[in-house]
KEKE-3310 file (N, C-alpha, C; in steps of 0.2 Angstrom, whole numbers, plus 5000, padded with zeros to 4 digits):
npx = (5004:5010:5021:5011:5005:5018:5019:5009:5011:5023:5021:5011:5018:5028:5021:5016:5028:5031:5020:5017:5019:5012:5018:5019:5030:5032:5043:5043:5048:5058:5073:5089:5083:5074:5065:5061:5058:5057:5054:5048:5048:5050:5047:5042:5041:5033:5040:5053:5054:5053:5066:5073:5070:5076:5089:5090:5089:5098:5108:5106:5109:5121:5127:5123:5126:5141:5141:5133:5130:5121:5121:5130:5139:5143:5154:5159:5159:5168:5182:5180:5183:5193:5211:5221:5231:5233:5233:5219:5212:5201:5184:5180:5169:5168:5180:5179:5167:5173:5184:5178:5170:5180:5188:5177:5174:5187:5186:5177:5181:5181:5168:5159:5162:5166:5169:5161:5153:5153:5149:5135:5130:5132:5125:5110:5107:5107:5114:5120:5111:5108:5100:5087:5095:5105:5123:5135:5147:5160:5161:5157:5167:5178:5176:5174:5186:5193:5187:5188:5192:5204:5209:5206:5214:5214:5218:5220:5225:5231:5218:5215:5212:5214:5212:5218:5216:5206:5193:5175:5169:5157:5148:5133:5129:5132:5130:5116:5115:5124:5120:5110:5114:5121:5110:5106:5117:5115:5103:5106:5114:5108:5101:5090:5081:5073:5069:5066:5073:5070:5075:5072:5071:5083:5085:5087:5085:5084:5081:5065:5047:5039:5039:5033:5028:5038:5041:5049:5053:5048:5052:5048:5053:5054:5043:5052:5042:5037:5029:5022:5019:5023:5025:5038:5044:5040:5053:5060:5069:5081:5093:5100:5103:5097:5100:5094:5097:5088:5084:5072:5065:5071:5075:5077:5070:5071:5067:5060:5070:5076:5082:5094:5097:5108:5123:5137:5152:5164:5160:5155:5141:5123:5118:5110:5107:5095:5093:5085:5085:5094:5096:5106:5110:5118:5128:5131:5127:5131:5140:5131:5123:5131:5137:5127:5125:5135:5133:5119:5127:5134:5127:5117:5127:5138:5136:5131:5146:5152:5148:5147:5161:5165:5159:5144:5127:5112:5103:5094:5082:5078:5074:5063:5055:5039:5038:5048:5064:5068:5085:5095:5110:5121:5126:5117:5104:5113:5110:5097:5090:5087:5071:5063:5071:5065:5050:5048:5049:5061:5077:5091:5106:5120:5136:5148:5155:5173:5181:5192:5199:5203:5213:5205:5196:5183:5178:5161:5151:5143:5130)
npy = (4994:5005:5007:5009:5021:5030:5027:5033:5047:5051:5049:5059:5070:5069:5073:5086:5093:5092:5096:5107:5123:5136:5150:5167:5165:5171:5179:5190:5201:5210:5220:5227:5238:5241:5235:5219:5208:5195:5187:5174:5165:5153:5133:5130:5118:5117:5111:5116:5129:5134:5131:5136:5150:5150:5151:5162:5173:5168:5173:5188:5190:5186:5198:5209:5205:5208:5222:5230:5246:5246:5237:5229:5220:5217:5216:5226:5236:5233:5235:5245:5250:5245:5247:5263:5263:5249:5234:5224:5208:5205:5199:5189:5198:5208:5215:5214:5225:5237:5239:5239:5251:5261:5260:5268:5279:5285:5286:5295:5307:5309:5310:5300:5292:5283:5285:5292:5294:5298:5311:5311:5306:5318:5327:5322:5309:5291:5278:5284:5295:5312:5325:5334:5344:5361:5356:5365:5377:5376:5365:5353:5357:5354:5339:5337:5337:5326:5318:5308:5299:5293:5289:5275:5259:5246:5229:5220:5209:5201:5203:5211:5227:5246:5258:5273:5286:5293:5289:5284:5271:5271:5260:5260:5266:5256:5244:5240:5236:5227:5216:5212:5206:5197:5192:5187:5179:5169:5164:5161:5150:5142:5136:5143:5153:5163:5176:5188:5200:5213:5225:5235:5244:5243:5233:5218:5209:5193:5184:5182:5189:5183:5167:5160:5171:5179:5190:5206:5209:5222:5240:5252:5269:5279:5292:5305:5312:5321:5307:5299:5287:5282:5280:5287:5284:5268:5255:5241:5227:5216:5204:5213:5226:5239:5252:5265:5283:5295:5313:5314:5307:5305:5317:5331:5348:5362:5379:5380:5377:5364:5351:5335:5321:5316:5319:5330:5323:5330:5343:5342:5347:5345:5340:5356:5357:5355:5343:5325:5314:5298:5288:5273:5259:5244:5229:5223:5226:5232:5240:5248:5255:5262:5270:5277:5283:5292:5304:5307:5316:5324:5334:5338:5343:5338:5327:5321:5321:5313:5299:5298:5299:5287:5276:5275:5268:5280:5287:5303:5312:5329:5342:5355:5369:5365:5354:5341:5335:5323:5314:5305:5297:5294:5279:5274:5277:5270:5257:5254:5259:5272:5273:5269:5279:5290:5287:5289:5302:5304:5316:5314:5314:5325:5324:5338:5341:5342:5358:5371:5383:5401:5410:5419:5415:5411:5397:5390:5388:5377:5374)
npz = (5000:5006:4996:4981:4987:4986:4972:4967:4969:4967:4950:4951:4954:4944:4931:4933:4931:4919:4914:4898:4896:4890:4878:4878:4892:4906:4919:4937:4946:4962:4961:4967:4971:4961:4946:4937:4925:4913:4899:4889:4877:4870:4870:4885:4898:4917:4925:4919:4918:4930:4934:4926:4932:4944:4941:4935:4943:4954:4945:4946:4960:4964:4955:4963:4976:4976:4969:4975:4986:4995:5004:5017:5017:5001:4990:4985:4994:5004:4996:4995:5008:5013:5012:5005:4991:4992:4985:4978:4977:4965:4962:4947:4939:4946:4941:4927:4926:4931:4923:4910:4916:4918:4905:4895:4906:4902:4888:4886:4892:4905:4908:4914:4928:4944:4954:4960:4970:4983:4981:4975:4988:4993:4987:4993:4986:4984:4995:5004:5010:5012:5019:5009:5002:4995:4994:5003:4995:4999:5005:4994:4984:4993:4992:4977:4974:4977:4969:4953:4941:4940:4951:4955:4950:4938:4937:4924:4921:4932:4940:4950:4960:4964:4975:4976:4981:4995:4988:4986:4977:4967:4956:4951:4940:4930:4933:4934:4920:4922:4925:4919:4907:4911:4916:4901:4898:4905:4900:4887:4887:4895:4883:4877:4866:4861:4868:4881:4893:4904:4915:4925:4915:4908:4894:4884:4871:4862:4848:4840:4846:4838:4832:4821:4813:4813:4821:4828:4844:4851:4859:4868:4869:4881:4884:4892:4903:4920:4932:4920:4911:4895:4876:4868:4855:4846:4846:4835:4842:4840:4846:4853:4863:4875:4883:4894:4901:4912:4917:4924:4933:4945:4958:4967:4975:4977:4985:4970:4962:4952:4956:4949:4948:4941:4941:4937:4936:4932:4938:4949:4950:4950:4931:4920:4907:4893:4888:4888:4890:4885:4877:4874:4862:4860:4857:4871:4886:4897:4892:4884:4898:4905:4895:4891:4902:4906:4892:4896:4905:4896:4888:4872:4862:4865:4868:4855:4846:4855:4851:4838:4837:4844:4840:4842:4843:4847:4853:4857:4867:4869:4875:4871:4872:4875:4871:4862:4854:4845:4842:4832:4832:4818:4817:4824:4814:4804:4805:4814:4799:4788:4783:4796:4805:4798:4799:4814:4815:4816:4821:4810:4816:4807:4801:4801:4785:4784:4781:4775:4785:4790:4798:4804:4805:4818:4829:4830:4845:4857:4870)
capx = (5000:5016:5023:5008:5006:5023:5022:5004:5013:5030:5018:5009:5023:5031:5014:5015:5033:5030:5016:5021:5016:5008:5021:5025:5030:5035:5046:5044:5050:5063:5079:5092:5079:5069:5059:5065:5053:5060:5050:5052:5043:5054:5042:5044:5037:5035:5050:5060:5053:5054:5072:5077:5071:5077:5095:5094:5089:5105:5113:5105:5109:5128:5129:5120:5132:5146:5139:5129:5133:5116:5122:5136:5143:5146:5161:5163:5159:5175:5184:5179:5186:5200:5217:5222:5237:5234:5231:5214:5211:5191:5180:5182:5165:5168:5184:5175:5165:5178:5188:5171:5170:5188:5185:5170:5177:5193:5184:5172:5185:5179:5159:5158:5168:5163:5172:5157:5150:5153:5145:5131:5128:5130:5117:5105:5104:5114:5114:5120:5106:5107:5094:5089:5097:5111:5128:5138:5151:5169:5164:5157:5175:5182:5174:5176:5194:5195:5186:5192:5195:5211:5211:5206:5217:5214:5224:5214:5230:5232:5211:5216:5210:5216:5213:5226:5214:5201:5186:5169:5165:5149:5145:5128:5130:5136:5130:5112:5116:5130:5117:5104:5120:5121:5102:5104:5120:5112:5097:5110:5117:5102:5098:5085:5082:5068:5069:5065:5075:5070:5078:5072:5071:5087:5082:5090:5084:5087:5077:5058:5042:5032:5043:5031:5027:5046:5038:5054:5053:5050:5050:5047:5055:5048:5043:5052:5039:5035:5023:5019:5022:5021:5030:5039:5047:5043:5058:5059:5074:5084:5100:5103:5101:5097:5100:5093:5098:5086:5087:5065:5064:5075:5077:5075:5069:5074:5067:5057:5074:5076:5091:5094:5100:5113:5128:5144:5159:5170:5159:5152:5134:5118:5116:5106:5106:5090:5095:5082:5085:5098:5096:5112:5108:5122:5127:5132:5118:5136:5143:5128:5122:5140:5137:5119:5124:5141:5132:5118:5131:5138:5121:5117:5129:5145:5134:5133:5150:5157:5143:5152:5170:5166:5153:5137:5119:5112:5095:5090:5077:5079:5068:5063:5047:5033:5038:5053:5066:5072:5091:5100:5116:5124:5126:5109:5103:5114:5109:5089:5087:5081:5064:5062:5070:5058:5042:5048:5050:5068:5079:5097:5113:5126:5144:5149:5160:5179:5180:5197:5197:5208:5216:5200:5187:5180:5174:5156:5151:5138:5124)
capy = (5000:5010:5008:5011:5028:5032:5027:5039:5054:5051:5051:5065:5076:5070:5077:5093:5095:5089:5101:5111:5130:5142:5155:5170:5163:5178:5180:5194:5204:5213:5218:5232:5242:5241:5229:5215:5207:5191:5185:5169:5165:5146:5130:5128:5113:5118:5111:5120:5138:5134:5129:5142:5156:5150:5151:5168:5175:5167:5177:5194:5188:5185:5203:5211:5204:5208:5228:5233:5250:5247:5229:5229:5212:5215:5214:5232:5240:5229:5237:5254:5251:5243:5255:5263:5262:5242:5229:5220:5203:5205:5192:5191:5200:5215:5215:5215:5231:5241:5239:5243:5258:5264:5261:5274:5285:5287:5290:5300:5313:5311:5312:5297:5293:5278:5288:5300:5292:5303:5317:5307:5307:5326:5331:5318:5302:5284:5274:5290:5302:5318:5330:5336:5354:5362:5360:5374:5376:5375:5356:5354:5360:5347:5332:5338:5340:5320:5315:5307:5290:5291:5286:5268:5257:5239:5226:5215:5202:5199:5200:5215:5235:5249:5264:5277:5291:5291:5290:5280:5270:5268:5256:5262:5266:5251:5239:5237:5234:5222:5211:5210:5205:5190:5185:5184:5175:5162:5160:5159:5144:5136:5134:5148:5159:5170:5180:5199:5204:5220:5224:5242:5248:5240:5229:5215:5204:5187:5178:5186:5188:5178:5163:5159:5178:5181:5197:5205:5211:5231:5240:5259:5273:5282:5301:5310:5317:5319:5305:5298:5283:5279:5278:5293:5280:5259:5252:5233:5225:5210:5203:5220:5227:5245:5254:5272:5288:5300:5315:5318:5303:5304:5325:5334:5355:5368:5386:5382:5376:5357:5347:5331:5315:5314:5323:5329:5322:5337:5351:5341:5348:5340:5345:5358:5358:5351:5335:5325:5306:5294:5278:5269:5253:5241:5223:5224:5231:5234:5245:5252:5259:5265:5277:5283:5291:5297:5305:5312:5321:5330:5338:5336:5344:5334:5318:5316:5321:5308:5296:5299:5297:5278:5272:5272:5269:5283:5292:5307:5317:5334:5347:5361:5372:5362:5349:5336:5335:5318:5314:5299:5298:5291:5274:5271:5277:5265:5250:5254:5263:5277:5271:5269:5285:5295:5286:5291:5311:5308:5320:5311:5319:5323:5327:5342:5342:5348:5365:5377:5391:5406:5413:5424:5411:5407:5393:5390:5382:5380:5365)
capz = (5000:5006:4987:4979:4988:4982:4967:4963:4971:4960:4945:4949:4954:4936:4927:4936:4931:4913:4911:4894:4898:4884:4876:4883:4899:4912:4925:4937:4953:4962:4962:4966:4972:4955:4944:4934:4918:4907:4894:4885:4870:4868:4872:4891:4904:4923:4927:4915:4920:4938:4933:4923:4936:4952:4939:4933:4951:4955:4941:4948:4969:4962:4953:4970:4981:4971:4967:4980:4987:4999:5008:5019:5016:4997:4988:4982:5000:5006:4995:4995:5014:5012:5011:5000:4987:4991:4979:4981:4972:4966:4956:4938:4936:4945:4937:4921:4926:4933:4917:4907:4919:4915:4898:4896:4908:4895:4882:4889:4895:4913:4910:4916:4933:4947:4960:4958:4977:4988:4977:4975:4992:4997:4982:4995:4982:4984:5000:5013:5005:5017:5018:5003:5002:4991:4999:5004:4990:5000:5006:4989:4981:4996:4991:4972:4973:4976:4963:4947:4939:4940:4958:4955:4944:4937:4934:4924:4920:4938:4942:4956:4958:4969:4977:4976:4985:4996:4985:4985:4973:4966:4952:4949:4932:4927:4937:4932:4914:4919:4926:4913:4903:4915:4915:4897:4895:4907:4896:4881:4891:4894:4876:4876:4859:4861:4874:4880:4896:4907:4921:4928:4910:4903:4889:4879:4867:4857:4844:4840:4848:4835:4828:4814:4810:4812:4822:4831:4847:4853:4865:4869:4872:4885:4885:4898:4909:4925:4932:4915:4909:4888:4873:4863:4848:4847:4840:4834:4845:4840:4848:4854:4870:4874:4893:4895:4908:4910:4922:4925:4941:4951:4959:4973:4974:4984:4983:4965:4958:4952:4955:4944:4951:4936:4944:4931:4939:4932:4941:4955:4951:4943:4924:4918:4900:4889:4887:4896:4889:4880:4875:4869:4860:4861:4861:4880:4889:4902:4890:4885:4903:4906:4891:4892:4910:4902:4885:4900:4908:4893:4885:4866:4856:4866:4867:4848:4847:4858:4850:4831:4839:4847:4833:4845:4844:4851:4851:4862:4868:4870:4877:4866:4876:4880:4867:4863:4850:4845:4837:4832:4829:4811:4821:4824:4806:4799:4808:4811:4793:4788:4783:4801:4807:4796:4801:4819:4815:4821:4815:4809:4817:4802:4803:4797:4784:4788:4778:4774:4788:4789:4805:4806:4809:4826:4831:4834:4850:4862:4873)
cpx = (5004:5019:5018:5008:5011:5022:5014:5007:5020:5023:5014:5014:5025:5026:5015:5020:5033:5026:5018:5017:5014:5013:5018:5024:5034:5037:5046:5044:5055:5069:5082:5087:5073:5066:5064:5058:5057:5054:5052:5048:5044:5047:5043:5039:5038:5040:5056:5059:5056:5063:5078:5076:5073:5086:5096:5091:5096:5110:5113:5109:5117:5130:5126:5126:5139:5146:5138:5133:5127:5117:5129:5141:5144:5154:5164:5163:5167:5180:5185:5183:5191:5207:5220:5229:5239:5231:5224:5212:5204:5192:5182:5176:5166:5174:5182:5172:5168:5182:5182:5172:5175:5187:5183:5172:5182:5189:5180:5173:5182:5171:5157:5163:5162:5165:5169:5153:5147:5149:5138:5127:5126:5125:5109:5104:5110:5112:5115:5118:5105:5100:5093:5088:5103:5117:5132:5145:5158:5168:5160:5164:5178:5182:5174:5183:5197:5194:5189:5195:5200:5213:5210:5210:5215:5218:5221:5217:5227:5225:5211:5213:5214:5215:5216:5223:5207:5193:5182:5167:5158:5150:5137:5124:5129:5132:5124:5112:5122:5124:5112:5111:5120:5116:5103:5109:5117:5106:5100:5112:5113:5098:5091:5086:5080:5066:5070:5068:5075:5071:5080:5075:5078:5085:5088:5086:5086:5081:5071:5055:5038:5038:5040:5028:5033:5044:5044:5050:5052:5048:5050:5052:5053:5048:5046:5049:5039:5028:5019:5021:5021:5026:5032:5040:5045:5047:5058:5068:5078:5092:5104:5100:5103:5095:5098:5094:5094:5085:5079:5064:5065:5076:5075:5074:5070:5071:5063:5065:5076:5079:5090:5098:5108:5119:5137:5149:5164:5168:5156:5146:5130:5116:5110:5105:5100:5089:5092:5085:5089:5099:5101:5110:5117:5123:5127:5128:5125:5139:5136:5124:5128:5137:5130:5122:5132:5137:5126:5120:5134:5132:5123:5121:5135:5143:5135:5139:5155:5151:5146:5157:5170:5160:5149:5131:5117:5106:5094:5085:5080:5072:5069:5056:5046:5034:5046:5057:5069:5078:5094:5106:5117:5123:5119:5105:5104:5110:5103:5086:5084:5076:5061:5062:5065:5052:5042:5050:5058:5074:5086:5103:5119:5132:5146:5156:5167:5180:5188:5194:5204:5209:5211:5195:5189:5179:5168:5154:5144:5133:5123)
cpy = (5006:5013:5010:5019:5033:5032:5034:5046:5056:5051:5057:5072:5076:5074:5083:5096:5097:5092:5106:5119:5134:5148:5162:5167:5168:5176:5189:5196:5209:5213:5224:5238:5244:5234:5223:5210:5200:5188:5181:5166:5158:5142:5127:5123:5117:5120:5115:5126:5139:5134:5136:5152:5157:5150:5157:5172:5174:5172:5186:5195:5190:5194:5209:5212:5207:5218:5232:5239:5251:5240:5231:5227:5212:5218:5223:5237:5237:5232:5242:5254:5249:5250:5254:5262:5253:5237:5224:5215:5203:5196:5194:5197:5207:5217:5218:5223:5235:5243:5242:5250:5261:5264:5267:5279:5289:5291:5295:5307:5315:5310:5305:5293:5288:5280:5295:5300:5298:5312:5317:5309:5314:5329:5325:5312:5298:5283:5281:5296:5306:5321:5331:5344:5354:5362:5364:5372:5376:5367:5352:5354:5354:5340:5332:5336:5331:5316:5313:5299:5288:5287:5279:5265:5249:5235:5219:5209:5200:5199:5204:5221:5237:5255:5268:5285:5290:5292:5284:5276:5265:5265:5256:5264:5263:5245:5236:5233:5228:5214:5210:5207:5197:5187:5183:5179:5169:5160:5156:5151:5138:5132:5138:5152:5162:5173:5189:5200:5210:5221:5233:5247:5247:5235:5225:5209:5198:5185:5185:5184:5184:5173:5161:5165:5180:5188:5201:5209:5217:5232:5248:5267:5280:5289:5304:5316:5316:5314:5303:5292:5279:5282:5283:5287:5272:5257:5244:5233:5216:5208:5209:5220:5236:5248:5263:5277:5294:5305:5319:5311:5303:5313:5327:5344:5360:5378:5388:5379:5367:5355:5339:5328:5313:5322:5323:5329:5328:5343:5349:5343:5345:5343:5349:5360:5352:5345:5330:5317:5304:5291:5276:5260:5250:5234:5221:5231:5234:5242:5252:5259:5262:5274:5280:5286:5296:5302:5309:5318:5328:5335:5335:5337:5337:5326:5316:5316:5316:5302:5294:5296:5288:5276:5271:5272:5273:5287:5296:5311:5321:5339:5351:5364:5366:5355:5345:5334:5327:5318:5309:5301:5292:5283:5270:5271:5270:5258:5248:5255:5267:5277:5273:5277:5289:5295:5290:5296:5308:5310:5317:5319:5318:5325:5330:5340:5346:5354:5369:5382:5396:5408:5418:5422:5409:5402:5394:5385:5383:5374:5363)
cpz = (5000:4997:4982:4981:4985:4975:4961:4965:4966:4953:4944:4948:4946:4931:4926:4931:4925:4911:4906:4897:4891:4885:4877:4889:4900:4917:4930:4943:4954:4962:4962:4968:4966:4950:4940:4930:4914:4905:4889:4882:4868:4872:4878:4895:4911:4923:4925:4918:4927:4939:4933:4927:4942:4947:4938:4938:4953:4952:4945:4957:4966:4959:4961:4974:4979:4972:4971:4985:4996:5004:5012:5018:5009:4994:4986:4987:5003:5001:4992:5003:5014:5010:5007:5000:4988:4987:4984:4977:4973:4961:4949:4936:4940:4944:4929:4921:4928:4929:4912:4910:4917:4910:4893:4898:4904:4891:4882:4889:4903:4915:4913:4923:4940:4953:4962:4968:4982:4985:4975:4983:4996:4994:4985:4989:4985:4994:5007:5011:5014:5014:5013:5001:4997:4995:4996:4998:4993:5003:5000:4984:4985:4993:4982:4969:4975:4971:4958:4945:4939:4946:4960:4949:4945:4934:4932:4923:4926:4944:4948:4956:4965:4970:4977:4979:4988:4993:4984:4979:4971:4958:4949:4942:4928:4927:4936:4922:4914:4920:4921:4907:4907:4915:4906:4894:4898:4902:4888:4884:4890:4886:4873:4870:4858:4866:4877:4889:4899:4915:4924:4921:4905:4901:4886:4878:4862:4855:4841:4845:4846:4833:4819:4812:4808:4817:4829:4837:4848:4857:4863:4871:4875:4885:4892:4899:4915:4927:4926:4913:4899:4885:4869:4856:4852:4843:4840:4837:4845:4840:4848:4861:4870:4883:4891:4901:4904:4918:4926:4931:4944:4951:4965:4970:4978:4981:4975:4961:4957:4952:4954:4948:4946:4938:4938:4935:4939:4936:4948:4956:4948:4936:4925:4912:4899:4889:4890:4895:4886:4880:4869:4867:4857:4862:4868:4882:4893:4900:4887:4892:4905:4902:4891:4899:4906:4897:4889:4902:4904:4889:4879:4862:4859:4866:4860:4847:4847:4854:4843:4832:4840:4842:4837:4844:4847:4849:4859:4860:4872:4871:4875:4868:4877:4873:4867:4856:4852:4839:4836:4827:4823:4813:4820:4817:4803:4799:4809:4802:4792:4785:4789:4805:4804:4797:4808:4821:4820:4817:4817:4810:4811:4802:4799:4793:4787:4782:4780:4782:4789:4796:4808:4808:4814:4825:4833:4839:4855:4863:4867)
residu = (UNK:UNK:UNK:UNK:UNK:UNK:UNK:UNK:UNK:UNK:UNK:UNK:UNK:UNK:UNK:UNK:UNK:UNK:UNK:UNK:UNK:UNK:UNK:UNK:UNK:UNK:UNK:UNK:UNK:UNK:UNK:UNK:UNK:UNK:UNK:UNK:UNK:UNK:UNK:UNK:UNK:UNK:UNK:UNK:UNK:UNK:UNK:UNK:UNK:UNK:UNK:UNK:UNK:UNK:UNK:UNK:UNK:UNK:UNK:UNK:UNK:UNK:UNK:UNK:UNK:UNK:UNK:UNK:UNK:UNK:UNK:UNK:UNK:UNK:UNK:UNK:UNK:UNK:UNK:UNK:UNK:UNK:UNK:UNK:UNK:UNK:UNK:UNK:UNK:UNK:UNK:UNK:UNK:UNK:UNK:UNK:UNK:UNK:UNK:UNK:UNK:UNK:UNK:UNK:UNK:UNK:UNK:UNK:UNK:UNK:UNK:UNK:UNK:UNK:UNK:UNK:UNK:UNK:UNK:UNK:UNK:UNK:UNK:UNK:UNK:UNK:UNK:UNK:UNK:UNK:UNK:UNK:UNK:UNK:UNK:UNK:UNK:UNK:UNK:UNK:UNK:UNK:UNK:UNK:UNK:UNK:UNK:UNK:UNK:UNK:UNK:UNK:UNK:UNK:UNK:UNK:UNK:UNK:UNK:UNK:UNK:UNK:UNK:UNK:UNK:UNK:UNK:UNK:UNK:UNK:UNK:UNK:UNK:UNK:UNK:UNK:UNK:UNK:UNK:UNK:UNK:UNK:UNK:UNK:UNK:UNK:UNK:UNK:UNK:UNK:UNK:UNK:UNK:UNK:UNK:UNK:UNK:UNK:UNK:UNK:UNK:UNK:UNK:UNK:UNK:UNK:UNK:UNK:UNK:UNK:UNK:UNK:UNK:UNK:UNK:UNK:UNK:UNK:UNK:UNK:UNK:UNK:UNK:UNK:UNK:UNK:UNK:UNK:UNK:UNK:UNK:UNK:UNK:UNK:UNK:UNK:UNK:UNK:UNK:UNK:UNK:UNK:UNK:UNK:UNK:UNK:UNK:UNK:UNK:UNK:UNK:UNK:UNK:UNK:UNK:UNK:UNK:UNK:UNK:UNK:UNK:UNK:UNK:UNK:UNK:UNK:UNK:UNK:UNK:UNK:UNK:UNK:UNK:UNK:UNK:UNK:UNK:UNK:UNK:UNK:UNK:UNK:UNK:UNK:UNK:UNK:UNK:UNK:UNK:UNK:UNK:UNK:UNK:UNK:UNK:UNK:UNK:UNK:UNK:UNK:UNK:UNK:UNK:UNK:UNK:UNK:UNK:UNK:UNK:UNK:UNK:UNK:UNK:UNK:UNK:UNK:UNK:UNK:UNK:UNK:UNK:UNK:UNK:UNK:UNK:UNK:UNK:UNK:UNK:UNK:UNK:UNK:UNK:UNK:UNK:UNK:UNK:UNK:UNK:UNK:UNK:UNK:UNK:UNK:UNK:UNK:UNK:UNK:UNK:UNK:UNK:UNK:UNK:UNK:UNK:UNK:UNK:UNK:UNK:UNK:UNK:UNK:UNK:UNK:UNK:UNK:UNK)
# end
């Protein structure tokens, strides 16, 4: 009777397990303080889903521990304390985004910078958010005057980093984009091929949405407004991944004056230039969040700029009155088409020709 019992309870669990599920299957919850979304279009049983979500939780838990500026116990708080000018054996992956972050920040010329922490925190955002008021500008100037990427070095041979001044580093940047990077090489692993990844608005895709439609994936890009949620551009998205910074979320206000969560490393204040949104589409979701906050930080004219220079993908919105200027750069053109750019009134960034000039021409310049 005992084996019998057994043997109806092994059979039904197999059923259960064995259960095929109806395409799209969803995963969803939180992480990082923000949401997280995958969607998987592939033919999955139970078993498999229950499978494959308790693995790429795993992958986000792992990049957490590892990042996390808001946990005690992870890996990049230990070595923001740690003393300086000494060498610190990390993990390979943050290793990986350290070396990305330096990267970026090179090219950048600065606008991008992981040793922004502590300035982060005095304008009240990040883990030791103060009040939220303006600080006074000589501890302002203090806490500036350490700033700079140069203060960490990596030594990706030998899988170590170092300090070389006391500075904060935040991976915030960086770090959500590196993880959607990792949910999806886990899915790549598992033998998944159609799949939409979103992880607090960082996006990457493989495969399509429809397989016998062939119908690609798209997702939106959102109007920066306050308290609004819909879509300025749907672009179709395949085996690409695309991270956005935008600077209408996240602010504090003091006296009628708005201050921006997006903080420019070289002046230590939050921008004020137009510039409200910049979605980098990218294989590496890692390298794309990197450069949407870097390309934030500089306004429109030095974002396409630096966008031309490194061959990016790259669409902004731009705040013009009460309405919204969209620009892609050359990059993005080539690789959506301009078919697409024109259906979606976005106007194509071109690079001036170089021109003769005589000892009497100025430059013109300006946001």
């Amino acid at each position: 009777m005992g084996l019998l019992l057994g043997l109806v309870i092994s059979v039904a669990g197999c059923s259960e397990s064995d259960r095929p599920l109806e395409p799209p299957v969803r995963f969803e919850g939180n992480i990082f303080g923000t949401f997280y979304q995958v969607t998987i279009m592939d033919p999955l049983t139970q078993g498999e889903s229950l499978e494959l979500e308790a693995g790429f939780k795993a992958e986000l838990e792992s990049v957490d521990q590892a990042m996390s500026t808001y946990r005690d116990d992870s890996e990049l708080i230990a070595f923001n304390e740690a003393p300086l000018e000494e060498w610190q054996p990390l993990s390979n992956e943050l290793i990986e985004v350290l070396a990305i972050s330096q990267s970026v920040a090179e090219a950048s010329h600065g606008a991008f910078d992981i040793t922004v922490g502590d300035l982060v925190n005095l304008w009240s955002f990040g883990p030791g958010a103060r009040p939220e008021e303006v600080p006074a500008d000589d501890i302002l100037a203090e806490q500036l005057a350490q700033v700079g990427f140069d203060a960490v070095e990596v030594d990706t041979q030998n899988m170590q980093a170092r300090r070389t001044r006391d500075v904060f580093v935040d991976l915030s940047g960086v770090a959500k984009g590196h993880a959607t990077d990792r949910v999806a090489a886990y899915l790549n692993q598992q033998g998944i091929e159609h799949y939409l990844v979103n992880l607090g608005g960082d996006l990457i895709a493989r495969g399509v949405r429809d397989e016998d439609e062939q119908t690609p994936w798209r997702i939106g890009i959102e109007v920066p407004e306050d308290g609004q949620q819909r879509a300025q551009h749907i672009i179709p998205l395949e085996s690409m991944s695309v991270a956005t910074s935008g600077d209408y979320r996240n602010y504090f206000e003091v006296d009628g004056q708005r201050f921006s969560h997006t903080i420019d490393p070289r002046t230590g204040r939050p921008v004020t230039h137009q510039l409200a949104s910049v979605s980098v589409f990218h294989p590496s979701n890692a390298w794309a969040d990197a450069w949407a906050t870097a390309l934030l930080v500089v306004g429109e004219q030095e974002a396409m700029q630096l966008a031309v220079e490194n061959n990016l993908k790259v669409l902004l919105l731009v705040r013009d009155g009460e309405q919204w200027r969209s620009i892609a750069s050359p990059e993005f053109g080539n690789y959506f088409g301009e078919t697409l750019v024109d259906e979606l009134g976005i106007e194509q960034f071109s690079v001036a020709p170089l021109t003769a000039t005589s000892p009497d021409d100025q430059p013109v310049t300006g946001e």
